[in-house]
C-alpha positions in Angstrom: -18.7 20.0 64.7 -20.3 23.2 65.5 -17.4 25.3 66.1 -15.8 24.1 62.7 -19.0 26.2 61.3 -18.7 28.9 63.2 -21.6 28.7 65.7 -21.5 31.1 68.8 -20.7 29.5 72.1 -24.7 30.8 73.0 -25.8 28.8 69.5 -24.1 25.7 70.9 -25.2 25.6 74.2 -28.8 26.1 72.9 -28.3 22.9 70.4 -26.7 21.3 73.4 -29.3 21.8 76.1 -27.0 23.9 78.5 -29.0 25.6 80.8 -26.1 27.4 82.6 -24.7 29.4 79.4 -23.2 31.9 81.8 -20.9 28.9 83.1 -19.7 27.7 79.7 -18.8 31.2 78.8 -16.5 31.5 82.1 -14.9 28.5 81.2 -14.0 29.8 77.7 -12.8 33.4 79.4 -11.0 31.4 81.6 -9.7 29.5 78.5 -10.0 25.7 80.1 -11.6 22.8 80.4 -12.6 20.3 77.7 -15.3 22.2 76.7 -13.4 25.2 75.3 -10.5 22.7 74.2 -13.4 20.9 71.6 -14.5 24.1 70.9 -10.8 25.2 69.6 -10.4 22.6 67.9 -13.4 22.6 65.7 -12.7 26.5 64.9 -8.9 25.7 64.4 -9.9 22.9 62.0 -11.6 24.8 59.9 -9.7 28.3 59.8 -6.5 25.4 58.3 -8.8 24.5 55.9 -9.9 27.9 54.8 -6.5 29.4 54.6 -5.4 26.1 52.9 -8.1 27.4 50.1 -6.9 30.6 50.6 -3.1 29.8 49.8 -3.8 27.8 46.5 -5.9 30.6 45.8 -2.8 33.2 46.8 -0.7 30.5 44.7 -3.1 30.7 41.6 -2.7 34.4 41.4 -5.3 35.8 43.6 -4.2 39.4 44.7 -6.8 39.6 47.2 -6.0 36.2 48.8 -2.4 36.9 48.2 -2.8 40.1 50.7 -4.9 38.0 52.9 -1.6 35.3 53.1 0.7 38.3 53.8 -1.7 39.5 56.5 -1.8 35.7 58.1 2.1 36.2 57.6 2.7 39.0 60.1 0.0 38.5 62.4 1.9 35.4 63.4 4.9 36.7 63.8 6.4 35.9 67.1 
């Protein structure tokens, strides 16, 4: 839940009463573990949702979300 609002890895250890920060931020450099895997998913969850806004908004005529969907075009390019 706290990823999907954008909270800091540091924010959600705090609200999660993880003493060894330092550990949970290896693990998400290392990219692994469930941890950083809950953590994606939240994050991921929302960025859908926000580009979803951002599409209809592209689709409704928005030139600055329109640039924003050409942008999320190339950058996922493969």
């Amino acid at each position: 839940m706290m990823a999907s609002l954008f909270f800091s890895v540091e924010e959600i250890a705090v609200n999660l009463e993880i003493r060894e920060v330092d550990e949970l931020r290896a693990m998400f450099e290392l990219r692994e573990g469930e941890a950083y895997r809950a953590f994606q998913r939240g994050r991921l969850r929302t960025e859908a949702e926000l580009r979803t806004a951002i599409r209809q908004a592209a689709l409704n005529g928005s030139s600055p979300a329109q640039q924003m969907m050409i942008s999320f075009l190339k950058s996922s390019e493969i």
